[in-house]
C-alpha positions in Angstrom: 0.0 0.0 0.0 1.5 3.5 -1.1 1.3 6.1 1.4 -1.5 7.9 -0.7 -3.7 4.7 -0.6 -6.8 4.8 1.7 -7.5 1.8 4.1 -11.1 1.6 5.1 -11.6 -1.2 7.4 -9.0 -3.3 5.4 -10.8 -1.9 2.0 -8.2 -0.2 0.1 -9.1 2.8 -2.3 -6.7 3.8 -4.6 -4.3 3.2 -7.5 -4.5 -1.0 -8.3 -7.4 -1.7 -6.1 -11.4 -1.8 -7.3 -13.2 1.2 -7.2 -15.0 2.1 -4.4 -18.5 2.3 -4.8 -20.7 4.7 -2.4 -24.6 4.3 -2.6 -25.6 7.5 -1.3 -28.7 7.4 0.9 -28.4 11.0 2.5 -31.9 12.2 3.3 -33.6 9.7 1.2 -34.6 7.4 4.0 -37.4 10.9 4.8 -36.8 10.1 7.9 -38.3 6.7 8.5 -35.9 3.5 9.9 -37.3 1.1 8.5 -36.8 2.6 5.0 -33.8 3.1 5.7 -32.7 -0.3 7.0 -34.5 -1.5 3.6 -32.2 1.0 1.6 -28.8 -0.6 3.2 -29.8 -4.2 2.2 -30.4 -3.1 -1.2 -27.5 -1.6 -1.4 -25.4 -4.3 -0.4 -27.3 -6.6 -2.5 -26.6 -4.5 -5.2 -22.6 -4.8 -4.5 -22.3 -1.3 -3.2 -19.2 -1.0 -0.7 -20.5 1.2 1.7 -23.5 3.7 2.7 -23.3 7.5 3.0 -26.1 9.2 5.2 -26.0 13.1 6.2 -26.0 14.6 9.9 -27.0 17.8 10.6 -27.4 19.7 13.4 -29.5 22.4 12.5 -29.1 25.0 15.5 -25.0 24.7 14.9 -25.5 25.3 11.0 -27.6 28.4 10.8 -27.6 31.9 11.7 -29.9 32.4 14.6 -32.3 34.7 13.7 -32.5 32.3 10.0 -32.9 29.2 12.2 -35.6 30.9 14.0 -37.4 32.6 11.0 -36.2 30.7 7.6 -38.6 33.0 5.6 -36.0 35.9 6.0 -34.0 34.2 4.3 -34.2 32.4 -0.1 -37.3 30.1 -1.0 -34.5 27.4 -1.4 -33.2 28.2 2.5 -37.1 27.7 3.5 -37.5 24.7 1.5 -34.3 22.6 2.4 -34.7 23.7 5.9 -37.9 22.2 6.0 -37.0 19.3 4.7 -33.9 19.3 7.3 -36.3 19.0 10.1 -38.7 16.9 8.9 -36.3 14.0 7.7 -33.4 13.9 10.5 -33.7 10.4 12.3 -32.9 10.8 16.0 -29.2 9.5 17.3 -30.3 6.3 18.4 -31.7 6.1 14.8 -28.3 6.5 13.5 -26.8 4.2 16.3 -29.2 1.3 15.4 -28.3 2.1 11.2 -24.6 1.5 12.6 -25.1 -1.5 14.4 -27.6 -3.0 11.5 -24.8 -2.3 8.6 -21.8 -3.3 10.8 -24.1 -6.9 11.3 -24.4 -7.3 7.4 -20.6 -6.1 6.4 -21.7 -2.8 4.3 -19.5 0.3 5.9 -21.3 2.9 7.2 -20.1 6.5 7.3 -21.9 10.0 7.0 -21.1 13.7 6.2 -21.2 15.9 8.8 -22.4 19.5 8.1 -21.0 20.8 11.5 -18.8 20.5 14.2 -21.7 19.0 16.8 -22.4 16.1 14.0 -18.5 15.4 14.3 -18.6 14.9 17.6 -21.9 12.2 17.5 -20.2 10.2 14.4 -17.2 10.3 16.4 -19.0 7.9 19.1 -20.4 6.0 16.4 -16.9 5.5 15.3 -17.4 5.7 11.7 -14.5 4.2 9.5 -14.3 7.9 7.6 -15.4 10.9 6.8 -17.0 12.5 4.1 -16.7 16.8 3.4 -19.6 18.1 1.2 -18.8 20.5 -1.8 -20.1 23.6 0.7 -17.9 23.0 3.3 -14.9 22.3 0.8 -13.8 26.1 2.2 -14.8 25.5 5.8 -11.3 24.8 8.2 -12.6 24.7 11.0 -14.8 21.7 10.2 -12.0 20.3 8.4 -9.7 20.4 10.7 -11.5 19.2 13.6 -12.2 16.0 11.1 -8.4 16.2 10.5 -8.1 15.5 14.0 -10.1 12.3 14.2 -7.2 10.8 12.0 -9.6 8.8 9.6 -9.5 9.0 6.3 -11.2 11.6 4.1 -13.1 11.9 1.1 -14.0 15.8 0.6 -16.0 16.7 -2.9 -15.0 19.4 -4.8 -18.6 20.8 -6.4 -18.8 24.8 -6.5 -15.1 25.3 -5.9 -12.9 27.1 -8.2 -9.3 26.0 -8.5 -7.8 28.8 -5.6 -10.0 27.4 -3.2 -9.2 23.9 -3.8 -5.5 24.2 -4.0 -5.9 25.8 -0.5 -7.7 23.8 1.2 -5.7 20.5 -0.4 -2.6 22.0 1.3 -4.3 22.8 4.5 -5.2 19.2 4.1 -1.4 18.0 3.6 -0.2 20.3 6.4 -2.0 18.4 9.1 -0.6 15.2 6.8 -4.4 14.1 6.5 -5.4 10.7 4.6 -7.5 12.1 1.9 -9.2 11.3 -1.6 -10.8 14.0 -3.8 -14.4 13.6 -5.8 -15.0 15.6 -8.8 -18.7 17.2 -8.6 -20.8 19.2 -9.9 -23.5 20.4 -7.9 -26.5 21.0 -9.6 -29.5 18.8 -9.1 -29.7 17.4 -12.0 -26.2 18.0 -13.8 -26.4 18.2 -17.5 -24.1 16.1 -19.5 -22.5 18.6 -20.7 -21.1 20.2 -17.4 -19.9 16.8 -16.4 -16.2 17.7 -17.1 -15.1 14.2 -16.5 -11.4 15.1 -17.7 -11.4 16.6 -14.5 -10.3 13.2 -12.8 -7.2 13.0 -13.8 -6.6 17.3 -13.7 -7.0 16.1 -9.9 -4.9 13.4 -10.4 -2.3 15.0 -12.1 -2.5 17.5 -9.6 -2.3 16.6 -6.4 -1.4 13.0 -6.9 -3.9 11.8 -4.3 -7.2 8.8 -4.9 -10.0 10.8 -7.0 -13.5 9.8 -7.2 -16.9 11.0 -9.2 -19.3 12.5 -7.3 -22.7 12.1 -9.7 -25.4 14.1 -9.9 -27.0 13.4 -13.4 -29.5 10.9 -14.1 -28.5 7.5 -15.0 -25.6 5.4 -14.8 -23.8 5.8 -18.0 -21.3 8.9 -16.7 -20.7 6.7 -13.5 -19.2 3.5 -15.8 -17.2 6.2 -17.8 -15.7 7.9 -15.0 -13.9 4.8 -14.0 -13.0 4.2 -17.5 -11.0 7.5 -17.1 -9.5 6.7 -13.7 -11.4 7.1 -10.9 -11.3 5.1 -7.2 -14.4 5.8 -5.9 -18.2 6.3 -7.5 -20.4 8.4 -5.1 -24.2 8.2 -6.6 -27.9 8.9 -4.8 -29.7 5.7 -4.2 -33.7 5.9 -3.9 -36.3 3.2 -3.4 -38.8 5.4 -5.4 -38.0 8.8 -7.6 -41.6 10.0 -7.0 -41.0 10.6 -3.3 -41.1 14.0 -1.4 -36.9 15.7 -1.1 -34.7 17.2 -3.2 -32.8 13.9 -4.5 -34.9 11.3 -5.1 -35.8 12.9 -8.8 -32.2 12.1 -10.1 -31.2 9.1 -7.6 -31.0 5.5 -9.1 -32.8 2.6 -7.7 -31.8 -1.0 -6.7 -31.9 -2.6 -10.3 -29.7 0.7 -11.2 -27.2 0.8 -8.8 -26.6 -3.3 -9.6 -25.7 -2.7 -13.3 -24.0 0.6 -12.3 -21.5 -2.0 -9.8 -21.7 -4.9 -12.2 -20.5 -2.2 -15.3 -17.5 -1.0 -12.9 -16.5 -4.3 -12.3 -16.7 -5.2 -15.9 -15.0 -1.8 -17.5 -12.0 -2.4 -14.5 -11.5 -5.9 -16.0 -11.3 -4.1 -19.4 -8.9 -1.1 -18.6 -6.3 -3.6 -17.9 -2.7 -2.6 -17.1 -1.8 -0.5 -21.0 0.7 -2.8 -21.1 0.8 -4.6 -24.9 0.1 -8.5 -24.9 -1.1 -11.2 -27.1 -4.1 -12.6 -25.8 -4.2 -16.0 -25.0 -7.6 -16.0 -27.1 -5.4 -14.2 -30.1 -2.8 -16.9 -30.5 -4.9 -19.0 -32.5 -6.3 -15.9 -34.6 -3.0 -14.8 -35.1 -1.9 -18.3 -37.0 -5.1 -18.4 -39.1 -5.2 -15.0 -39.9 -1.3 -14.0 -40.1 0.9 -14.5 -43.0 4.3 -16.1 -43.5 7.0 -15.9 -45.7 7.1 -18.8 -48.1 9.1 -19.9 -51.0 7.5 -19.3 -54.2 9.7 -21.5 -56.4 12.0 -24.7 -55.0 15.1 -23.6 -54.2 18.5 -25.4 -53.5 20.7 -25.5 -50.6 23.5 -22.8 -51.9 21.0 -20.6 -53.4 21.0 -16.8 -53.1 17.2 -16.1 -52.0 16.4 -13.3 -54.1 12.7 -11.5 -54.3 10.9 -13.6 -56.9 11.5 -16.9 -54.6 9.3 -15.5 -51.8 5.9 -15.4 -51.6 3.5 -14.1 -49.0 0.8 -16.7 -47.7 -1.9 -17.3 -44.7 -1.5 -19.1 -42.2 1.0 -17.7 -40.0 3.1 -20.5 -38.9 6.1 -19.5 -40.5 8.7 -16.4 -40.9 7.0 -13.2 -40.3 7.2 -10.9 -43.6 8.6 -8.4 -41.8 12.1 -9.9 -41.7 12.0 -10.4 -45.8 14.5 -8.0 -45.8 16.5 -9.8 -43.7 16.0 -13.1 -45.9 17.1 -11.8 -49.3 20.4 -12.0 -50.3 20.6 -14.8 -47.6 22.1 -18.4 -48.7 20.3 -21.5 -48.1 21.4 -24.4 -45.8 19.2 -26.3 -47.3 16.3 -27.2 -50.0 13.0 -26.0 -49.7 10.2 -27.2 -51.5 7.9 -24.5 -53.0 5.3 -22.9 -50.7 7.1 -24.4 -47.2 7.4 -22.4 -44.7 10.8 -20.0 -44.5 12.2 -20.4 -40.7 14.4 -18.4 -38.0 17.8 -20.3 -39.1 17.2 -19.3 -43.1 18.3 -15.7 -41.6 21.0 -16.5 -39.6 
């Protein structure tokens, strides 16, 4: 394991190792535990690797006079905070979501949005930690995770580059463990802000694990990040799209998430190690469908090959024609019989 690898309860992320798949349940559960619990089987039915949930606490995140009186504030403040409150499960909630993934081997971790949520995953003792694009800029937050020496994973949605850079090198000051997802945060994303060159800009970059955070419908964008490098696939993972909340319109379901996992697997498989091989499969093709060099005449043992003694014919059992410079001018050592085979020792 490289130093820049990330060991989640003996699940590595990184370079080499399968990508790390996150079936993001957030507030999708809308606040019901039985939902929820019903959400983690799926997901590890489906082959996800872990579970992501959000904690709040409200009072510690907002203004005071905007946590008392949200209608001084946007229609989308009002609306989010609403649906804050109404769809937060109670701690022993969380505690028993825990226990139930811990007892059927998915990991379990969350994003905290404040320093108060820190402090209640802490006692949960979450494997790692996940920093939402709006707190990309928030130390404090970060550093207090930074403390709790697990690994990170902190998105990178609605940052410009200044901001990133800074906060990746606040990040390696403290000598955090820490991957990076691409994002982009608008619910849905449209194809064409995906940006998923992005990965290995990242990559390139800061030399750490990078991951896709998706937003846009679908699975197709998920199967091509990995194509272009990443470690980790973050998506949102519903039971039903119809349902009241801001994510279930552009989450994927059970069926979804499964071909998402079973396409990673099968486009890892195909990315291979760009190292050039033949194919066990091709060795067979290669001799039915290459072509050897042959003699086109008879020719003595003595004789001076010249051009108009070789021919060029299927299969390809014999001297490659690219050495037919190599054979003419050459003496035989012995006699060939027209349309055998030229070999190795005719050119030496």
């Amino acid at each position: 394991m490289n130093d820049r690898t990330l060991n989640i309860n003996g699940r590595l992320i990184g370079e080499g190792h399968p990508t790390f798949v996150v079936a993001e349940i957030g507030l999708n559960h809308n606040g019901n535990l039985s939902l929820a619990k019903k959400m983690i089987k799926l997901a590890k039915d489906s082959g996800a690797d872990a579970v992501k949930f959000q904690k709040r606490d409200l009072k510690a995140i907002y203004k005071e006079d905007v946590y008392n009186d949200p209608n001084q504030d946007s229609q989308s403040t009002v609306y989010l905070f609403s649906i804050f409150k109404k769809y937060e499960l109670d701690k022993s909630e969380y505690i028993e979501l825990k226990k139930y993934c811990d007892e059927i081997g998915i990991i379990f971790f969350a994003t905290p949005f404040d320093l108060e949520s820190v402090e209640f995953l802490e006692s949960l003792q979450v494997p790692l930690y996940k920093i939402a694009s709006g707190d990309l800029t928030n130390i404090p937050l970060i550093h207090r995770i930074i403390k709790t020496k697990k690994p990170i994973i902190l998105s990178t949605g609605m940052s410009n580059p200044s901001e990133i850079d800074y906060t990746v090198k606040f990040l390696n000051k403290n000598k955090a463990k820490f991957a990076l997802m691409h994002c982009v945060s608008t619910y849905p994303a449209n194809f064409k802000d995906v940006n998923l060159k992005m990965i290995n800009v990242l990559k390139e970059t800061y030399k750490v694990p990078v991951g896709y955070s998706g937003h846009e419908r679908g699975i197709t964008v998920a199967v091509c990040a990995v194509a272009l490098g990443a470690n980790i696939i973050e998506k949102h993972f519903t039971l039903d799209r119809s349902m009241d909340g801001p994510d279930h319109n552009l989450s994927i379901m059970p069926e979804g998430l499964k071909k998402m996992v079973d396409r990673i697997r099968v486009a890892e498989v195909a990315i291979g190690n760009g190292i050039r091989t033949i194919a066990r499969g091709e060795i067979l093709t290669r001799e039915v469908f290459g072509k050897s060099l042959v003699a086109a005449v008879p020719i003595k043992a003595g004789e001076v090959i010249t051009h108009r003694m070789i021919d060029v014919k299927s299969p390809g059992k014999g001297l490659s024609p690219q050495l037919i410079d190599k054979l003419i001018g050459k003496k035989t050592k012995r006699n060939i019989a027209k349309n055998d085979y030229f070999i190795h020792s005719d050119i030496q």
